[in-house]
C-alpha positions in Angstrom: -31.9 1.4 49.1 -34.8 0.7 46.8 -36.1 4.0 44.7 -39.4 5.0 46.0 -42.7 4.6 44.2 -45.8 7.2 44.2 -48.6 5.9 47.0 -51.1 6.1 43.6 -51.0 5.2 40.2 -51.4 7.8 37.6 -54.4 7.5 35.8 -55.3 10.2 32.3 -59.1 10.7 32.6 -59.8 12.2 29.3 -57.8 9.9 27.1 -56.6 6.1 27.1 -52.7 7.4 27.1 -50.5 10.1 27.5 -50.2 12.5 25.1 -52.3 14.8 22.9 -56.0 15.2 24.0 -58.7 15.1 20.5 -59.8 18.4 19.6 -63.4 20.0 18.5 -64.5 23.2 17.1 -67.3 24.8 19.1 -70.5 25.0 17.0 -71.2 28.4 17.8 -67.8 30.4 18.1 -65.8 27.8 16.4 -63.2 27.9 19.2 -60.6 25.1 19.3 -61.8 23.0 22.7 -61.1 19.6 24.2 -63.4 17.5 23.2 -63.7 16.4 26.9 -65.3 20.1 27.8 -67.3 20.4 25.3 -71.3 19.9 26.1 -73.0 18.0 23.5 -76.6 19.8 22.3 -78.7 18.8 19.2 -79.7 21.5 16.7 -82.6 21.0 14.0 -85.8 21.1 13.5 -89.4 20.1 14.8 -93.0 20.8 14.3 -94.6 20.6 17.7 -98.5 21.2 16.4 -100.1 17.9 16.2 -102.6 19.3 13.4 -100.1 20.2 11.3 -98.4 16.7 11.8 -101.0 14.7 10.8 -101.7 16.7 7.6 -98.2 16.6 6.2 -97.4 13.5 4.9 -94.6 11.6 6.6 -92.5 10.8 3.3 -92.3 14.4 2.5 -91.1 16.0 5.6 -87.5 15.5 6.0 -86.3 16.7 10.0 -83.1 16.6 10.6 -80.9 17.2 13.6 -77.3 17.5 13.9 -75.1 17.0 17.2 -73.2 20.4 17.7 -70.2 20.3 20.4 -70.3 23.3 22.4 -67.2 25.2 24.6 -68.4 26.4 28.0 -68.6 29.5 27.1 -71.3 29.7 24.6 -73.3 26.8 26.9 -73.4 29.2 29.7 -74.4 32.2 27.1 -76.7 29.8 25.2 -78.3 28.4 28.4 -77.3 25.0 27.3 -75.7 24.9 31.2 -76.8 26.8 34.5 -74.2 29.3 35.3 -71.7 28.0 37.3 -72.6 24.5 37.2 -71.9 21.8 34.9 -75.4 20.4 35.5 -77.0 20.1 32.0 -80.5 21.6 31.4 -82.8 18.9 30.3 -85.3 20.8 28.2 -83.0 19.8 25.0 -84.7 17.1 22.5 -83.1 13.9 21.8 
């Protein structure tokens, strides 16, 4: 009598293998998450006044932005996420 074999095959979503899954820190509680849960959101800084743009000179301005990892906590306290949903808000700069 042959051994009987599973009607699927087992696929891991969040990594390539078995095992372990990559850890981040959250970038506003600094919580230990998944890196699969976390919600991706880009922090820095922007002038939006177009007067002001054109007056400072390009080669003097330096605007950075960082990519922070968030836990879903903080994106549902932050507003990074609508409550209950996973759906991300896209008011967020790129």
């Amino acid at each position: 009598m042959p051994i009987s074999t599973a009607p699927y095959k087992r696929t891991y979503k969040h990594t390539k293998t078995r095992g372990n899954e990559g850890t981040v820190r959250c970038g506003k509680c600094g919580r230990l998450v998944p890196k699969w849960k976390t919600f991706v959101t880009y922090q820095g800084f922007r002038i939006n006044d177009p007067t002001l743009r054109k007056q400072i000179d390009k080669k003097m301005l330096h605007l950075f932005s960082r990519k922070i990892r968030v836990c879903p906590k903080c994106a549902r306290f932050y507003h990074i996420v609508d409550k209950s949903k996973s759906i991300k808000k896209s008011h967020m700069f790129k």
